[in-house]
N, C-alpha and C positions, 0 to 999 in steps of 0.2 A: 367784656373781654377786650373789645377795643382801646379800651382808654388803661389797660394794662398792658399792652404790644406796645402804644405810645412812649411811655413810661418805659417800659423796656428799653426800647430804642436812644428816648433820652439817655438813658442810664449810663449806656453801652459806649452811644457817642461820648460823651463826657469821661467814663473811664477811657477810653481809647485816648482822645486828645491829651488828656492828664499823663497818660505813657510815655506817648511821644516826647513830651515837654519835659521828661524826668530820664532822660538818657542820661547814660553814663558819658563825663568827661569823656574827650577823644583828644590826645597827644597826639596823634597822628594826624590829624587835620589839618589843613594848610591854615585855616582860619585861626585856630586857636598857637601855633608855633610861635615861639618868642627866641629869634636867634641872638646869639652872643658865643661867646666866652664860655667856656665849661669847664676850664682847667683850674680848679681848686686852688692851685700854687700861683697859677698867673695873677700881675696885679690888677690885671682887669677883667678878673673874675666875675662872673654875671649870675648871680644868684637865683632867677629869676627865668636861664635862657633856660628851653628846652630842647633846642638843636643849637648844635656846635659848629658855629659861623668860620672856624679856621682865623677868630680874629686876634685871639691869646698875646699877650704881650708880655716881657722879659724885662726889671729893672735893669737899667746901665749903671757902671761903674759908680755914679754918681746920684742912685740910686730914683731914676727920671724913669716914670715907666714909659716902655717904646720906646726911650732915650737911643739916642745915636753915638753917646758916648764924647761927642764932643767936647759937653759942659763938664768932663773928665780930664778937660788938659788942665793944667797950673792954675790955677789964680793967682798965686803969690811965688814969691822967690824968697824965702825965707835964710840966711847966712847960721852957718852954724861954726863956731869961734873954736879954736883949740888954743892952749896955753900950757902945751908938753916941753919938758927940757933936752928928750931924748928923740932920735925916732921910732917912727911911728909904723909896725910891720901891718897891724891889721885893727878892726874899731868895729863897735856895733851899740845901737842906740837906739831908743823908743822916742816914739815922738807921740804926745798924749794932746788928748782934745781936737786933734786936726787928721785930716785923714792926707797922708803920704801919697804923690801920685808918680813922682820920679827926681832926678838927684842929675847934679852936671856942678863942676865946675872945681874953685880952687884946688887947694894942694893935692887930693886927693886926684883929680887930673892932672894934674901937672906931671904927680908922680903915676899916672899909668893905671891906677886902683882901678879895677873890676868895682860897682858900685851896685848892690842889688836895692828895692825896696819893694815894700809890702805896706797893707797902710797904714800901720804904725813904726815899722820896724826899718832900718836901714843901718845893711854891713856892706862892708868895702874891704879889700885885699889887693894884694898884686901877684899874677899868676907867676908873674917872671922874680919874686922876690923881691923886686922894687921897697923902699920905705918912703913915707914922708916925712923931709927932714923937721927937725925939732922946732917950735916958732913959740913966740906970745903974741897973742891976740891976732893969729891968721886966720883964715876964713879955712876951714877944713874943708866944707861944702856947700852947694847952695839946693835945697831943698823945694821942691813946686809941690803945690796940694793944693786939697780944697777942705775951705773952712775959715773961720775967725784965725788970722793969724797971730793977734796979741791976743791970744787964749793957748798960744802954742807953746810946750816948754818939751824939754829934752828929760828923758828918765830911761834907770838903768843902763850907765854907759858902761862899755865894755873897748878898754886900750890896749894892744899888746906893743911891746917892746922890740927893740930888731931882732930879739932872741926869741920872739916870741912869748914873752913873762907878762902876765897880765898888771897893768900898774893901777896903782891906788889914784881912782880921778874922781872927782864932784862936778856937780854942775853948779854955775857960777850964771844966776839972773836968767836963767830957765836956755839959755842957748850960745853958752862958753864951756866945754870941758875940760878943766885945770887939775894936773897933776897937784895931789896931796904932797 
């Protein structure tokens, strides 16, 4: 009977230690915590974290995650040519392959033009009615972005007339737009 109480006790001990040893995962332990990032949309998303460290980051403009936006100003100053015989009340244009970050300069300041852009798209007007007068081969505007700018061309131009009549224009070597 002794040498089965032994036995017993081995037994015991060994399942016991074996339970212990077989606990369920705990999340909640400081030990096992893997901080990071937990927001699914953030670009530094942590796959991996299990407490949510507040470190989440946002691409910038220029699509830098945690970016400051900086690397968002111009890289280039890109000219974009007109070759109208009339003027010019108002325009609107694609610019493909580069991404559009802001617009300044020629006729279209000269003449006062409100100038909006988006990163492809950029329209200009003048609120006071202003035109820009008729030219060949003037610089309409100067264009900043970021991207390869001989991969840049102009699509979908849109010219209106001082009446406002939209004119028949082409693009001419991807960044002149020339009345037909």
């Amino acid at each position: 009977m002794k040498h089965f109480s032994s036995v017993y006790f081995v037994l015991l001990l060994i399942i016991s230690v074996g339970c212990k040893s077989s606990e369920p995962y705990n999340k909640s332990s400081e030990s096992y915590n893997k901080y990071g990032c937990m927001d699914s949309i953030a670009c530094n998303y942590n796959t991996d974290a299990t407490v949510d460290d507040g470190s989440c980051l946002e691409e910038d403009c220029a699509g830098v995650c945690g970016g400051d936006g900086s690397s968002c100003e111009p890289d280039w100053n890109w000219e974009v040519y007109y070759d109208i015989s009339t003027s010019i009340r108002g325009f609107q244009f694609n610019i493909d392959n580069v991404t559009v970050t802001g617009a300044t300069g020629g006729a279209s300041e000269e003449a006062g033009f409100s100038v909006s852009t988006g990163p492809t798209t950029v329209l200009g007007f003048s609120l006071s009615g202003g035109t820009i007068p008729a030219g060949n081969g003037k610089i309409l505007i100067l264009l900043g972005g970021i991207g390869d700018m001989s991969s840049a061309c102009l699509s979908n131009p849109i010219i209106s007339n001082s009446d406002g009549a939209a004119l028949d224009v082409i693009i001419i070597d991807c960044q002149t737009i020339r009345e037909e």
